[in-house]
N, C-alpha and C positions, 0 to 999 in steps of 0.2 A: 481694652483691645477693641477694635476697629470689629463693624462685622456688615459684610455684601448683604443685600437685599434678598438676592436668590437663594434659593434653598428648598427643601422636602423632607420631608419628614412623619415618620407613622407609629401608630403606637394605637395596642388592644390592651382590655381586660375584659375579665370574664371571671364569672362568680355564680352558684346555683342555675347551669343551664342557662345564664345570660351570658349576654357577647357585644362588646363594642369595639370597632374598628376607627380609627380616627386616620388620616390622611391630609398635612398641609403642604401645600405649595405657596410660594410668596417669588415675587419678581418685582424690579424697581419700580416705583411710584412717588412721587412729590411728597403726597399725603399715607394716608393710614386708612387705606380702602379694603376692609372686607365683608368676602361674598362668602356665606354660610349655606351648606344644603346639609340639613336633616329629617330623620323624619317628622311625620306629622304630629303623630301623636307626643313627638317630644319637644315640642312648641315652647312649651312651659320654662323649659332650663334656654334657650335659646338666650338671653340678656347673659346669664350666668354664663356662657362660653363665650361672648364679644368679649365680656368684663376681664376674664383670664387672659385671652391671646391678647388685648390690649396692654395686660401690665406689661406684657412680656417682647411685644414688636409695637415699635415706637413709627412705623414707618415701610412702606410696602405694599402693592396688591395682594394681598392675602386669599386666598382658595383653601375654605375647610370644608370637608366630607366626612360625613359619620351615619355612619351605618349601624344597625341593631337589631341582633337578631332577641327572640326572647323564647327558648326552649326548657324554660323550666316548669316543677310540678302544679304550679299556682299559675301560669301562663294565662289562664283561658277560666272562667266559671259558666256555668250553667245558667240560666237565668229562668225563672216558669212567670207567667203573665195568669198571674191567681184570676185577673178580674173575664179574662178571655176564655180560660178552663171552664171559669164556674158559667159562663154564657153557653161555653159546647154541651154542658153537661144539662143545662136544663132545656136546651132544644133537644137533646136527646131523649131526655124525660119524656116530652112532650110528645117527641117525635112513638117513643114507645108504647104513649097512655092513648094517641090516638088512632094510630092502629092495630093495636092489639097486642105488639109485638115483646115476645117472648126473653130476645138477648139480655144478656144481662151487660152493663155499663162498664169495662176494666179501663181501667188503667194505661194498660199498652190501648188503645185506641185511641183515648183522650190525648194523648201524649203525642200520636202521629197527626193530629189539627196541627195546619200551619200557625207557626209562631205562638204556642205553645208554651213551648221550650227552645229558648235559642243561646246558642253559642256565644260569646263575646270575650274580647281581652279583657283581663281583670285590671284594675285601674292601676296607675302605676305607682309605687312610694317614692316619691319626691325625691328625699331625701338619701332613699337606699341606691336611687338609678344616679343622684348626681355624684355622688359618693365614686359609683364606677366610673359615668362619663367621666368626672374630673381624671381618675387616676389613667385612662387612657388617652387624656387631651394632654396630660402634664408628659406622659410617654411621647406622646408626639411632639410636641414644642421644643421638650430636651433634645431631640434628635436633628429636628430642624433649628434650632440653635447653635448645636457644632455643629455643622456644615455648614452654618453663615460666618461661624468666628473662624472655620480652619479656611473659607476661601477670603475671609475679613487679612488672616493674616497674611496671604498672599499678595491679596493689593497692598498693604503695606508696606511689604518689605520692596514690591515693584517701586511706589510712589514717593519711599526714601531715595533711590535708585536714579527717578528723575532729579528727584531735588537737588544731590550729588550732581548729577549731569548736568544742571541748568550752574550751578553757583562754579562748576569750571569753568564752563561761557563767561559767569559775569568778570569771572577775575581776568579773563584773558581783555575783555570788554576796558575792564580800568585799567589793567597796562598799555591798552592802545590808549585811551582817552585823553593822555598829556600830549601822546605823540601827534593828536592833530592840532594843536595850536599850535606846536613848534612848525608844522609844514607846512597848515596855511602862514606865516611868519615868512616862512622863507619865498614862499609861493610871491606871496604879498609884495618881499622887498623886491623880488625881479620884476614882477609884473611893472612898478612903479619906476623902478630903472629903464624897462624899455620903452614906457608912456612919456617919459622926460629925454629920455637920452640923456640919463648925467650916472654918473660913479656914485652918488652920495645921495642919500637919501634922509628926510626930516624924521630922527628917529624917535622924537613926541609923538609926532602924528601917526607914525608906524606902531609906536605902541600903544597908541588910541585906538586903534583901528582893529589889532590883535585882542587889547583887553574887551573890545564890543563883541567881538567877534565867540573869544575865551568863555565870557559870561552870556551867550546865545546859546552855544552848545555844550553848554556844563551838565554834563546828567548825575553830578556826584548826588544828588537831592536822590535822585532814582534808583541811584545805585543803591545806597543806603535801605529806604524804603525796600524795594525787593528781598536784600538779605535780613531784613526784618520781618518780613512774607513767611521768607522761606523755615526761619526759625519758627514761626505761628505753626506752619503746617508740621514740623514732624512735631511739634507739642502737640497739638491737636489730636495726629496721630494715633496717640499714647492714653487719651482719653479711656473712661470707661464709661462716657455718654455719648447717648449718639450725636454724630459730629457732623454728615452729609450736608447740612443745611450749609453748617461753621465754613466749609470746604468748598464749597460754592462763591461763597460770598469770597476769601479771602483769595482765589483763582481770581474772581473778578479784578479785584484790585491788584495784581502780578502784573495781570494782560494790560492793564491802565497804565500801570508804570513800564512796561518791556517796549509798547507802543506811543508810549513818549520818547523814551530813550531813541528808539527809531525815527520818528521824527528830527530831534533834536541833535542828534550824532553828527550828523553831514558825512560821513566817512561810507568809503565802501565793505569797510574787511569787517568793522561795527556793524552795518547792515547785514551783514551774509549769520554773525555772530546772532543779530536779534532775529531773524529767522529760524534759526540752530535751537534759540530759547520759547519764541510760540511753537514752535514745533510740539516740543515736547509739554508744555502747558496744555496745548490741544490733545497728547494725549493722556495727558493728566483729568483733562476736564469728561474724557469718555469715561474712566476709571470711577469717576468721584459720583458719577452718576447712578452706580450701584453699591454708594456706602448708605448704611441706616443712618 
């Protein structure tokens, strides 16, 4: 199954007072462009989330957001600066022995010296934060997944639609196609009747002139090729690989042959017909533009 480029998708977990929120957005792109913001301190797992959303989007501008809160009982530790205490504590020695002074040295004082004791997040386990990230990335990827395969299947069933509507043009196309070498024929024999003024006409050279003529604007070669196109494209369709690039390429060669045909037709009701068919080729090729 087919699946569009666009899409959203989000997905948390959470486990001991932690919290992850993930958030993807993806819109069409050539290539497989993604932009990551997380936080800092989770630097570390950052390869290990490209390396997931890559198995998983072949193709896309990609926008991941992930957020983290960390309100559990291990969050934060204490930290004391033993080498910085024991410096307060013997300038206060000093400070005491040299004049005179009586206080005695506690604890809660030493402890109110700047940096001292200082606050910090406790470092993080590796293994137990990617454990969560993943389960909330995998949350979000699922969800931005179906939403690209349910509007995947919407361009599909649109772009069978075209395909139907281009291959009635072409059959109306090959039941006009004989009819104009019977009219240039006839065209042909009057015009030659009224350049001689006679009744009779050399019908070797009448049919030399038709057959040049028959074999100038023969598009059966095109015709063929096209319905050969058009069968590639709903097989393609049907894939379960991404196919965007496949669909590009095989629109080009549609347009190669509808614009030969055009050329080579000479007819007008053919012309109005090959117009009828880039039409809808053009807007096949806006469509194809937002398959993976």
């Amino acid at each position: 199954m087919i699946k569009s480029m666009t899409g959203f998708g989000r997905g948390g977990a959470q486990d001991e007072g932690r919290e992850f929120l993930v958030e993807i957005k993806t819109v069409n792109h050539r290539y497989l462009d993604l932009f990551l913001k997380m936080p800092r301190q989770l630097g570390f797992l950052e390869d290990k989330v490209r390396e997931l959303v890559g198995r998983n989007i072949s193709r896309g501008k990609i926008d991941v957001y992930i957020s983290f809160e960390d309100n559990g009982e291990n969050a934060k530790e204490v930290l004391l600066d033993e080498a910085l205490a024991k410096a307060y504590i013997s300038a206060l020695e000093n400070l005491k022995e040299k004049f005179s002074l009586n206080d005695d040295i506690s604890v809660s004082l030493v402890s109110r010296f700047p940096d001292v004791l200082r606050v910090e997040k406790a470092e993080d386990d590796e293994e137990k934060t990617w454990k969560l990230l993943k389960t909330a990335l995998e949350a979000a990827l699922d969800s931005l997944i179906q939403m690209r395969l349910n509007e995947g299947k919407e361009l599909r069933n649109s772009l069978l639609e075209k395909a139907d509507c281009i291959e009635s043009v072409l059959s109306d196309i090959k039941k006009r196609s004989p009819e104009i070498v019977k009219e240039y024929k006839i065209k042909l024999e009057n015009r030659i009747k009224e350049l001689l003024d006679q009744q009779t006409v050399d019908e070797n050279r009448l049919a030399m002139e038709v057959a040049l003529f028959a074999d100038r604007c023969s598009i059966d070669e095109e015709l063929v090729r096209l319905g050969s196109h058009i069968g590639q494209l709903r097989d393609t369709l049907d894939s379960k690989q991404p196919v965007g690039r496949k669909l590009d390429f095989l629109l080009q060669e549609m347009n190669r042959e509808i614009n030969t045909i055009g050329s080579k037709a000479n007819d007008l009701e053919i012309t109005r017909h090959v117009i009828d068919v880039k039409s809808e080729l053009e807007k096949i090729r806006e469509q194809i533009q937002n398959i993976e």
